[in-house]
BALUMKE-395581 format. One record per residue (C-alpha): chain; x, z, y. Coordinates in steps of 0.001 Angstrom, whole numbers. Layout:
REM residues N
- A, X, Z, Y
...
***
This chain:
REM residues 468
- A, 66136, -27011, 46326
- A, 67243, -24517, 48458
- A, 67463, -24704, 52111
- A, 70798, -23564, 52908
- A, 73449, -25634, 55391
- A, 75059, -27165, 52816
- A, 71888, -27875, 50396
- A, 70798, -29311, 53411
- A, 73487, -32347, 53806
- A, 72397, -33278, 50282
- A, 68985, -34384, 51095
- A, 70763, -35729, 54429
- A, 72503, -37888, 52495
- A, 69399, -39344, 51190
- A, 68351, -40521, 54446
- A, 66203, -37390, 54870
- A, 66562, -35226, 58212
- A, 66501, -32173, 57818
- A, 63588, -29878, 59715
- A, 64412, -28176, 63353
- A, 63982, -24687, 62225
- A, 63994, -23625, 66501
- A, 66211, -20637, 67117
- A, 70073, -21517, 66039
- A, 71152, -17935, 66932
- A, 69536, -15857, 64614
- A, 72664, -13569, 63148
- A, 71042, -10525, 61306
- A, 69296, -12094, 58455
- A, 66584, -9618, 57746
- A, 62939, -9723, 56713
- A, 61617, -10128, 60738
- A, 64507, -13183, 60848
- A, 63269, -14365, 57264
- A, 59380, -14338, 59124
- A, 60550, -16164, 61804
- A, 61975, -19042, 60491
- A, 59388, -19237, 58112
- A, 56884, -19423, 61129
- A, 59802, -22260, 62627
- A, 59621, -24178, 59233
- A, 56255, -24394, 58607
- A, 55589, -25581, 62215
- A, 58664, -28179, 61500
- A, 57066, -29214, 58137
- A, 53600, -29921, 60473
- A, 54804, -31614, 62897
- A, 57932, -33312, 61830
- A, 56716, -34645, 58753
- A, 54439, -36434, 56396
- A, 52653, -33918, 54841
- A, 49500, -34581, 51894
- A, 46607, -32768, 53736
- A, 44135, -34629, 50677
- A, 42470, -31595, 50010
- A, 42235, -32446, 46518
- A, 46162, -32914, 45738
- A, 46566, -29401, 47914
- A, 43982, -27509, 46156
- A, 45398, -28603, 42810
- A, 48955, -27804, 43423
- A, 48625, -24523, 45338
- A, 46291, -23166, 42004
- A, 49437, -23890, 39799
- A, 51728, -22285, 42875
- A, 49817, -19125, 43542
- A, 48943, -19021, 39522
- A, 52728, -18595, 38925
- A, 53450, -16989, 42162
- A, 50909, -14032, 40741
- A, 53645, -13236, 37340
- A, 56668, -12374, 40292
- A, 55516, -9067, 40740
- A, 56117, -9276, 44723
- A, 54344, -8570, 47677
- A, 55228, -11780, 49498
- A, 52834, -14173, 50518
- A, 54021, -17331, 49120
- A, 52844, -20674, 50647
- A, 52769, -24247, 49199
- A, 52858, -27827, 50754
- A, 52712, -31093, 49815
- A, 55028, -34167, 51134
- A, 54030, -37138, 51569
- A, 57104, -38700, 50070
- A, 57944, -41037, 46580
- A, 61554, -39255, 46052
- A, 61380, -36463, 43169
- A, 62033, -33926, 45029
- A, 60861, -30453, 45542
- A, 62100, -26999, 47940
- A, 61906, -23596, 48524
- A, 61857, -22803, 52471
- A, 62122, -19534, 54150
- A, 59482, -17035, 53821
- A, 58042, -18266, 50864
- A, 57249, -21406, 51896
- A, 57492, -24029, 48729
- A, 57565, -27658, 49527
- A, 56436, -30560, 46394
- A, 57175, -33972, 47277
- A, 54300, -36778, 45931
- A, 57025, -38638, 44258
- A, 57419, -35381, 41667
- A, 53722, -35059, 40837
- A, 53903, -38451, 39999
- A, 57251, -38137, 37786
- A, 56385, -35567, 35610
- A, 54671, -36244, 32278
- A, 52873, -32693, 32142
- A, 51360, -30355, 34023
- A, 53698, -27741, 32444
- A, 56605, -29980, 33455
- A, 54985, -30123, 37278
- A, 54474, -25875, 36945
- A, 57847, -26020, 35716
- A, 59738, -27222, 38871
- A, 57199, -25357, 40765
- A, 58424, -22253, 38982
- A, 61964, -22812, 39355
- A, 61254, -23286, 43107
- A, 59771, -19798, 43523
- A, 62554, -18325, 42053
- A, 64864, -19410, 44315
- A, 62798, -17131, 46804
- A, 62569, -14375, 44504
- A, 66302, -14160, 44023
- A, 66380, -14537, 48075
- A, 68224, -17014, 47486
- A, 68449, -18501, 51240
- A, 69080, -14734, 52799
- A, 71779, -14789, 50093
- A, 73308, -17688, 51561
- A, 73151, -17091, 54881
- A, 75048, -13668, 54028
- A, 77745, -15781, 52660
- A, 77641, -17865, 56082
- A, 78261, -15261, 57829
- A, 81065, -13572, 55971
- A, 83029, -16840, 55276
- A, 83289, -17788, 58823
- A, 80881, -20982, 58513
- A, 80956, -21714, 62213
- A, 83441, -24750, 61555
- A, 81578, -25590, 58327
- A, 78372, -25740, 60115
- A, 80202, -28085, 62889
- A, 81710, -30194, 60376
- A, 78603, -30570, 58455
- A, 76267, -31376, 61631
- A, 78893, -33476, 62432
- A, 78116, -35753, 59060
- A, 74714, -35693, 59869
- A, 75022, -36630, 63526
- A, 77389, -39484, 62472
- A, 75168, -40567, 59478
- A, 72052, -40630, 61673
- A, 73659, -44115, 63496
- A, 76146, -45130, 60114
- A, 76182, -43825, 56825
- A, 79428, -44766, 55562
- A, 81166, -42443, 57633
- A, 79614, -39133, 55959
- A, 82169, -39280, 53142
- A, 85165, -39681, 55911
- A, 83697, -37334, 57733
- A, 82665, -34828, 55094
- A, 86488, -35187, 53029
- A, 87966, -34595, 56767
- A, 86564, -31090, 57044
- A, 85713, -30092, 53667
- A, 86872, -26572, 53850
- A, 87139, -23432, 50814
- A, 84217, -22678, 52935
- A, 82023, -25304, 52186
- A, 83639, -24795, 48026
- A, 82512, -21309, 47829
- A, 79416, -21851, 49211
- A, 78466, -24935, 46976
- A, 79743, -22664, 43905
- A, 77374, -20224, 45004
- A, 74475, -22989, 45631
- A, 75009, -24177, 41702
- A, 74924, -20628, 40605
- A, 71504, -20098, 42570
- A, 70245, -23029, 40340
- A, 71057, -21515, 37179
- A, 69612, -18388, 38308
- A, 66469, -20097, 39537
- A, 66164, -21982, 36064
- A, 66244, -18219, 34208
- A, 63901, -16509, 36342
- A, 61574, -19446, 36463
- A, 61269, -19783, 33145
- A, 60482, -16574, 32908
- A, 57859, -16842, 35166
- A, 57017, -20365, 33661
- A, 56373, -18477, 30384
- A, 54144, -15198, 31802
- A, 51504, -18042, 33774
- A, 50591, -19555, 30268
- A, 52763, -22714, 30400
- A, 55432, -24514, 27938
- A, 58836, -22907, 28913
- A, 60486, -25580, 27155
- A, 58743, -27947, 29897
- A, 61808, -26985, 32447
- A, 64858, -28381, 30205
- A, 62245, -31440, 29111
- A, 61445, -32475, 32306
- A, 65700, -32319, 33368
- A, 66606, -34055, 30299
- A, 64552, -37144, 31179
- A, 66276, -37297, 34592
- A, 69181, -36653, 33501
- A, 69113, -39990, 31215
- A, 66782, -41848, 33800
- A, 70095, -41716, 36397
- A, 72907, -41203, 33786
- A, 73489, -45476, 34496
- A, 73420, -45173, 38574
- A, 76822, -45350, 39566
- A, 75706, -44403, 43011
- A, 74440, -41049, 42233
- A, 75929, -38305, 44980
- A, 78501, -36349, 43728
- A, 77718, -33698, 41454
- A, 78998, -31003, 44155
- A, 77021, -32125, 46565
- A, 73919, -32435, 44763
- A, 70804, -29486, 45299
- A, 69459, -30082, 41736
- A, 72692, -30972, 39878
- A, 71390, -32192, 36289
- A, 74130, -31587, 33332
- A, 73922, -31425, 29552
- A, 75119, -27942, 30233
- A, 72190, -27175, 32481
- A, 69463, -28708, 29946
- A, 70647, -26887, 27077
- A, 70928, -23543, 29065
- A, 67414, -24071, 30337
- A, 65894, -24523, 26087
- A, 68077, -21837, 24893
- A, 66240, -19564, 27984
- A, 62744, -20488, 26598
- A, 63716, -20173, 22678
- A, 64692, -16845, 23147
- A, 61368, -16050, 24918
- A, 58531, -14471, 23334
- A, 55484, -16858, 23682
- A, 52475, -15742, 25815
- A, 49371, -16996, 25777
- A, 48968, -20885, 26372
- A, 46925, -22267, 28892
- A, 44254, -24969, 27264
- A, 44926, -28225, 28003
- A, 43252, -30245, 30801
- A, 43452, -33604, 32703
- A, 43658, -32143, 36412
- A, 47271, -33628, 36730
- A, 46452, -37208, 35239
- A, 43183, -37595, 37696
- A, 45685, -36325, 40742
- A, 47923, -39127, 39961
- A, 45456, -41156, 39455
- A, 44050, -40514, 42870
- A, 47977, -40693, 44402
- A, 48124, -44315, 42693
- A, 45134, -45539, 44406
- A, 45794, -43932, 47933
- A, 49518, -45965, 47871
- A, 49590, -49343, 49584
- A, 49431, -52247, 47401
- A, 49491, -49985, 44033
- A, 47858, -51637, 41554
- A, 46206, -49090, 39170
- A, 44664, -51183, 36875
- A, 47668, -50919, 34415
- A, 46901, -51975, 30793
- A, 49605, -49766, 29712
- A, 47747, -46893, 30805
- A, 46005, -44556, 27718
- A, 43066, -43424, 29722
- A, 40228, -40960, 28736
- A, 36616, -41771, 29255
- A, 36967, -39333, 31688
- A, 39941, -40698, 33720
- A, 38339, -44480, 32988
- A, 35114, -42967, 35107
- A, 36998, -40988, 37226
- A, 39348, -44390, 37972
- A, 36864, -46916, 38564
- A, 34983, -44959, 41107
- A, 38236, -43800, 42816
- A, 38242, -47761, 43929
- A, 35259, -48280, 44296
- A, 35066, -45625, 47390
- A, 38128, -47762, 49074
- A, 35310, -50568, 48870
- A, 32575, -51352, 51707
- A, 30105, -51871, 49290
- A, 28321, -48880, 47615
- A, 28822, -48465, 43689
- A, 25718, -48797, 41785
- A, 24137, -44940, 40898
- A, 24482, -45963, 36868
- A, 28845, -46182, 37856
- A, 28245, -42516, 39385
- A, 26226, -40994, 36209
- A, 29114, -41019, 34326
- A, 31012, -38427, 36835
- A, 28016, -36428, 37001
- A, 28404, -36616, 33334
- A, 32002, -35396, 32928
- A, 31161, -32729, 35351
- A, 28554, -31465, 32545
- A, 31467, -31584, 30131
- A, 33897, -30307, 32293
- A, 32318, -27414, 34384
- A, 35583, -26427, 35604
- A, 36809, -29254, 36842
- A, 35988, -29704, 40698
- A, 37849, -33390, 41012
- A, 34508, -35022, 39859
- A, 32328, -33221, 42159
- A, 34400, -33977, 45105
- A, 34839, -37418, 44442
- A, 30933, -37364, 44466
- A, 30672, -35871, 47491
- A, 33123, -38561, 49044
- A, 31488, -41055, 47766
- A, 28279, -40043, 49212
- A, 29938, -39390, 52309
- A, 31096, -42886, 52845
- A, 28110, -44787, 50822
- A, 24917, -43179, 51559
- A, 22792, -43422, 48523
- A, 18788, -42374, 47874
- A, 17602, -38722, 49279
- A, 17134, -37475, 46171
- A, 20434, -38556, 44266
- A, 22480, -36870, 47773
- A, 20111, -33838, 47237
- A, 21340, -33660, 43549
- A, 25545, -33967, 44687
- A, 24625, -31382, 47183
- A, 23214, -29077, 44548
- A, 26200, -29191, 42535
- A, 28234, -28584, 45415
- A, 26875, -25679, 46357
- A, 26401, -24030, 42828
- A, 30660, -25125, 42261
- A, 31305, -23429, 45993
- A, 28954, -19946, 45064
- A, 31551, -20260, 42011
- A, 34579, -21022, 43781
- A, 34315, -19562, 47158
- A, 38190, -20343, 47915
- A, 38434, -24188, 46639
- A, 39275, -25839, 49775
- A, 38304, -29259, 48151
- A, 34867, -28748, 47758
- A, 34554, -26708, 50847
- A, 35832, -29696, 52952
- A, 33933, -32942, 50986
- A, 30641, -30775, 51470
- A, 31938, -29794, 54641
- A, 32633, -34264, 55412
- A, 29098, -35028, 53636
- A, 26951, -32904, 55998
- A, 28816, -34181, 59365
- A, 28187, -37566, 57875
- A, 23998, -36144, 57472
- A, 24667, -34986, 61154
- A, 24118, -31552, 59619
- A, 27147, -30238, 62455
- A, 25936, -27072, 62664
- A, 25014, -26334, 59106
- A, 28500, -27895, 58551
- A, 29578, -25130, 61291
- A, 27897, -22445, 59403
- A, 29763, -23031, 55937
- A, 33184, -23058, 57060
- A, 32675, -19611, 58954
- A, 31333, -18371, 55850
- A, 34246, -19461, 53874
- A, 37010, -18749, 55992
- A, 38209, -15447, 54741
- A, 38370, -16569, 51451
- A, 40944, -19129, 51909
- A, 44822, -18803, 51997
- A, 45081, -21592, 54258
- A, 43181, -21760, 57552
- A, 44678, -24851, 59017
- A, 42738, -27543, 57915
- A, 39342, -25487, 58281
- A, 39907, -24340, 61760
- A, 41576, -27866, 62749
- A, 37649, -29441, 61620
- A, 35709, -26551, 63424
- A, 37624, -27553, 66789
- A, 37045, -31506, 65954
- A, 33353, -30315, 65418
- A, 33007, -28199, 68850
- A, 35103, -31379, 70180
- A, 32739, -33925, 69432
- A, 29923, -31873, 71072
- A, 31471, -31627, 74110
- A, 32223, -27305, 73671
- A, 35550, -28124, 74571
- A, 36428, -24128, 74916
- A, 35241, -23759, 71554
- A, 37878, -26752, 70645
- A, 40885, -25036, 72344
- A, 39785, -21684, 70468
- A, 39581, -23141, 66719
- A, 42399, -25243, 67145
- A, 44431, -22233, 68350
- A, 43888, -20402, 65341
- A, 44749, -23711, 63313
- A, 47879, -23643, 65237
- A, 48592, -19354, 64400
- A, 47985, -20304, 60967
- A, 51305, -22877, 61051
- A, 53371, -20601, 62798
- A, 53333, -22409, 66352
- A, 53017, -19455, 68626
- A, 53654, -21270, 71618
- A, 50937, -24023, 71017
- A, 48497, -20775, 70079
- A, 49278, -19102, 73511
- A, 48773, -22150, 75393
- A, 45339, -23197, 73695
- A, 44239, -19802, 73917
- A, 44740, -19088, 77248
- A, 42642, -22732, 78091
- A, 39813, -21104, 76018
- A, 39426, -18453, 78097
- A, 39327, -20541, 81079
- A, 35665, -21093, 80558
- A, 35010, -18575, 77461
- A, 31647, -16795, 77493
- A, 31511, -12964, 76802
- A, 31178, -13297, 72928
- A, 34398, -15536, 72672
- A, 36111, -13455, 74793
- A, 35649, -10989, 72643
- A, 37293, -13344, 70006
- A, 39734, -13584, 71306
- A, 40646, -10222, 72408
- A, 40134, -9209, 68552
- A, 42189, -12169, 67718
- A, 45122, -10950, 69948
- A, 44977, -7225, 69145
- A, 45173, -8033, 65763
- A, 48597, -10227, 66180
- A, 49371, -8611, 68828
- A, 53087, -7753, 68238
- A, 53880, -11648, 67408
- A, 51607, -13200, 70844
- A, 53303, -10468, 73190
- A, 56663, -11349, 71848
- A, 59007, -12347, 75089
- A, 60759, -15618, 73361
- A, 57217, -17606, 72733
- A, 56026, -16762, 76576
- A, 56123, -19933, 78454
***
């Protein structure tokens, strides 16, 4: 879904508000406007809402994201988040930034069905889709469609049976053009996806699949928005435009199949309230049966007997590439302390997975959790450093190095890592503010940091509009 005005009332309509993207009088719609409401977004999508920070559900979808991401054949630097939210529902932000709702990963049937969507959302930043928009925004004249349209989402915040009167009052050819333009962007996004669907190893028939099965899960639901209004509007036209794009594709190579989405829905199932998991319906491997099991018994006080845990380090044998059982070792170890020497073998596995994977975030932070539970802080200290410049995302890494420094009372240490966790989400303001606190009491090394740290990003931290 793109984020354009109008897209925007759709998911409005849904009870959703939409993110405070800061500056409302950006005109010139260039690539420094595109950067800063990316930076705007992604501090909105931080702070504003529920995101997934399980490092296991990120780590999983951002592989598929920047796997797909890799076939564009741009320079930009894509960046993917998960909501914490049951709707199926999925968008591409400015800047790159592509948001997948919980309530998708647990919808689709396939991890080619999951890549699919994912695919279909980068395209809608390849096409610059949301610069494209804007354009027409500005041309058309939208200032009274942007009234009338904040206007419905004012009035629906406090009743929600006055958007229609509201919305048929100042529907404009304004608001028509631009929702002509919005389904257009959708078709486009389905052909270029699939495209890129297709180059990253996965089914391209997986796009029109996936529709299909929406399309007849809703076709009864008389309450459905109108078709004009929608972001993702599914038709028979749509689903047969979407196969007819993949038969006419030559086939590339196809990944081999594996159960990383089934054990992250797995681990979504357990982590809901009240979700029972223990479905009979449910085909499950060994693998997911293991992998199951011990996923509840970590929510438990008690500790799971080691013969329940040989079976993980058994599918991690038999699946050397799959990092889901090691973490959910390590957590388990975390929270259950078991003998020396069973810890010491986790640990080894850990580290030989990590020397493999230098930039999996989810076994950097459940070794990084199992040695702060050792009281191993400043070994725990010593691996994140030596990680960080392999990872994409910083947030989450720097965030635990300031709760580190925290609990050991180096509160300018604190103020420094949590500034850079705050850069790393776009909040300038909060960076400025924390970093000028750490220099209160920095010694000579940090200021030096720090001055390195500003130089480098120097053009964005000198900026006027994010001076206090």
């Amino acid at each position: 879904m793109m984020l354009l005005v109008v897209l925007t009332l759709a998911s409005t309509i849904r009870a959703a508000e939409p993110p405070d993207l800061g500056s409302s009088d950006l005109i010139a719609y260039n690539i420094n406007v595109e950067q800063e409401l990316g930076r705007a977004f992604n501090t909105a999508l931080h702070t504003q809402y529920d995101l997934n920070y399980d490092p296991d559900v990120v780590t999983y979808i951002r592989k598929i994201g920047h796997e797909i991401a890799s076939q564009t054949g741009t320079p930009r630097a894509f960046r993917f988040y998960v909501i914490d939210n049951p709707s199926i529902n999925a968008f591409a932000g400015p800047n790159g930034i592509v948001g997948i709702h919980t309530g998708l990963i647990l919808a689709v049937q396939s991890e080619d069905e999951l890549a699919a969507v994912i695919a279909h959302e980068i395209a809608h930043v390849t096409q610059n889709h949301l610069s494209r928009g804007h354009e027409i925004n500005q041309k058309q004249g939208s200032l009274s469609t942007i009234a009338t349209l904040l206007a419905a989402i004012l009035i629906g915040m406090h009743d929600s049976t006055a958007i229609y009167p509201t919305l048929i009052a100042g529907m404009s050819l304004n608001i028509e053009r631009q929702l002509k333009n919005s389904r257009l962007y959708e078709s486009e996004a389905d052909h270029i996806g699939i495209k890129f669907l297709n180059q990253s190893g996965y089914n391209p028939h997986a796009m029109s699949r996936f529709f299909e099965r929406l399309a007849k899960k809703n076709q009864y639901n008389t309450f459905q928005i109108p078709e004009i209004l929608r972001s993702h509007p599914v038709t028979e036209r749509r689903i047969e435009e979407a196969e007819n794009r993949a038969q006419n594709l030559t086939a590339q190579y196809v990944k081999k199949s594996n159960n990383h989405l089934s054990l992250i829905q797995l681990k979504l199932k357990n982590d809901l309230k009240n979700q029972i998991i223990n479905d009979t319906t449910l085909s499950l491997t060994p693998g997911e049966s293991c992998y199951q099991q011990n996923l509840q018994t970590l929510s438990k006080n008690s500790p799971p007997p080691l013969s329940q845990l040989r079976c993980l380090q058994e599918m991690e044998k038999q699946h050397p590439h799959q990092f889901l059982y090691t973490t959910l070792l390590l957590n388990t170890v975390t929270k259950h302390p078991l003998t020396p020497a069973f810890t010491a073998q986790i640990i080894s596995q850990a580290e030989y997975l990590l020397a493999l994977n230098p930039n999996n975030t989810a076994l950097l932070l459940s070794y990084t959790k199992l040695l702060l539970s050792l009281n191993k802080k400043q070994q725990a200290i010593t691996l994140l450093m030596q990680h960080t410049d392999q990872q994409r995302y910083t947030y989450q890494i720097y965030k635990t190095l300031s709760e580190i420094y925290a609990s050991q009372q180096k509160q300018t240490e604190a103020y420094y890592f949590l500034a850079l966790a705050q850069f790393d989400i776009g909040n300038i303001k909060r960076t400025l503010y924390l970093l000028k606190q750490a220099k209160i009491t920095a010694n000579a090394t940090l200021k030096q940091h720090i001055a390195l740290f500003e130089h480098k990003n120097k053009n964005l931290l000198k900026n006027k509009k994010y001076k206090e």
